[in-house]
Structures are given as C-alpha cells and as structure tokens.
C-alpha positions as CSV (number, residue, x, y, z in Angstrom):
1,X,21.4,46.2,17.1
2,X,18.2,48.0,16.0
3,X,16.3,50.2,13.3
4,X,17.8,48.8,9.9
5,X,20.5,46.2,11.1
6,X,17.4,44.2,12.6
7,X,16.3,41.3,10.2
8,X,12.5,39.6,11.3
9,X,12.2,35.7,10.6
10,X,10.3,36.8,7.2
11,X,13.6,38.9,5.7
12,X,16.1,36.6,7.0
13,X,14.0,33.6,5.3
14,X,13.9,35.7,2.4
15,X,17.7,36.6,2.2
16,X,19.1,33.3,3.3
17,X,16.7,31.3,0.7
18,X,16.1,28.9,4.0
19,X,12.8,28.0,5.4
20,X,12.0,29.3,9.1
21,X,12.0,26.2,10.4
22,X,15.1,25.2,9.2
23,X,16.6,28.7,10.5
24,X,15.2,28.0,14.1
25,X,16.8,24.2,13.9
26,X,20.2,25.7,12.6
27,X,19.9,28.4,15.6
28,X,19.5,25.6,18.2
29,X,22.1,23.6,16.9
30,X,24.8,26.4,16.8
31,X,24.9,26.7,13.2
32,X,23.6,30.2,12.5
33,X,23.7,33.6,14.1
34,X,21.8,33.5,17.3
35,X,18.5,36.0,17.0
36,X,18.1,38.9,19.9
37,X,15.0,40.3,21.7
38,X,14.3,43.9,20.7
39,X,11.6,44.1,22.5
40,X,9.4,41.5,24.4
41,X,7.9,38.7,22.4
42,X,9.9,40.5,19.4
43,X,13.3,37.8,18.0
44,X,15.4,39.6,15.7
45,X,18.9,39.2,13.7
46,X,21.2,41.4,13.1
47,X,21.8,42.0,9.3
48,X,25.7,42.3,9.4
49,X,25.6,38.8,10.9
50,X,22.6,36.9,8.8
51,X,24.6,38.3,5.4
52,X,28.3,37.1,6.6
53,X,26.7,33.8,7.2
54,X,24.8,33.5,3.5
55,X,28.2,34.7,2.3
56,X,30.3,31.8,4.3
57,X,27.7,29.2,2.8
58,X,28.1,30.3,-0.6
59,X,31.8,30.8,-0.5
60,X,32.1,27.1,1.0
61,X,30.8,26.1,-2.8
62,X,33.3,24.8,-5.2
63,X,33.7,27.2,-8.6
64,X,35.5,26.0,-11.9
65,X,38.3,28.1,-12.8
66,X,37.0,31.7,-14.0
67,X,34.1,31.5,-12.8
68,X,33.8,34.3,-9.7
69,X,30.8,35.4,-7.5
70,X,29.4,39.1,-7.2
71,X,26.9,39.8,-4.2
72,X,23.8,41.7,-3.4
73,X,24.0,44.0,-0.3
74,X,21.6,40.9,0.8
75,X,24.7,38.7,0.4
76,X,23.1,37.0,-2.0
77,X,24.6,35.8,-5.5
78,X,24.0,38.3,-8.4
79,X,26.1,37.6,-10.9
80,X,28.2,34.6,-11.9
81,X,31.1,35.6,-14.2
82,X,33.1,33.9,-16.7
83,X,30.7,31.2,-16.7
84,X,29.9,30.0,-20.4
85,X,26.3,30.6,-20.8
C-alpha cells in the first residue's frame, strides 16, 4: 500500500464528498476503511479500499426503474442514465 494506491485525508475528503472529521468519527466507529502509517506521523488510505466504500454507499441508494449509475475511477457518480431530465 504505497506510491498511487495511497489516498491523504485531503483526496479521500475530496472523493468521498465527507468532511475529515466525519471520516476520522466513521474510522473510530468501524464504519470506514481503517487509514495506515506510511511513514511516521504520515495516516494514509488505500484507494482500492476508500473507492469500494463510496461505491457501497451509493449503491445502498434506492433508483427508480431505468435509472442506472456510471462511476468515475474515483468511485464517484458520473452519469445518471435513463433519468428524465
């Protein structure tokens, strides 16, 4: 887990869409990935894991019918299709 698969506080706020405060309360409570040490003083994510668990939020939301998601390599929603706009 290092070089590009390491996310810092900053990029995982800025993929997930959830303040750092709310990341560190979801990490002590069990309910997102756990951050490593790189190096001393340095807390890290991994990537593979910050973007499964934006992905398992988002699919946890309810669509109508025809309506389908497309993802970023961020995991983040791009596209919403089928959706009357």
């Amino acid at each position: 887990m290092a070089g590009e698969k390491a996310l810092r506080i900053s990029e995982v706020v800025d993929h997930t869409g959830v303040s750092n405060a709310a990341i560190r309360k979801m990490v002590k409570d069990g309910q997102f990935p756990q951050p490593y040490s790189p190096t001393p003083g340095i807390r890290a994510w991994d990537r593979e894991a910050v973007q499964q668990w934006n992905r398992d939020r988002l699919d946890d939301t309810p669509l109508p019918d025809g309506v389908s998601k497309r993802y970023d390599r961020h995991g983040q929603i791009v596209t919403v299709e089928g959706a009357n706009t």
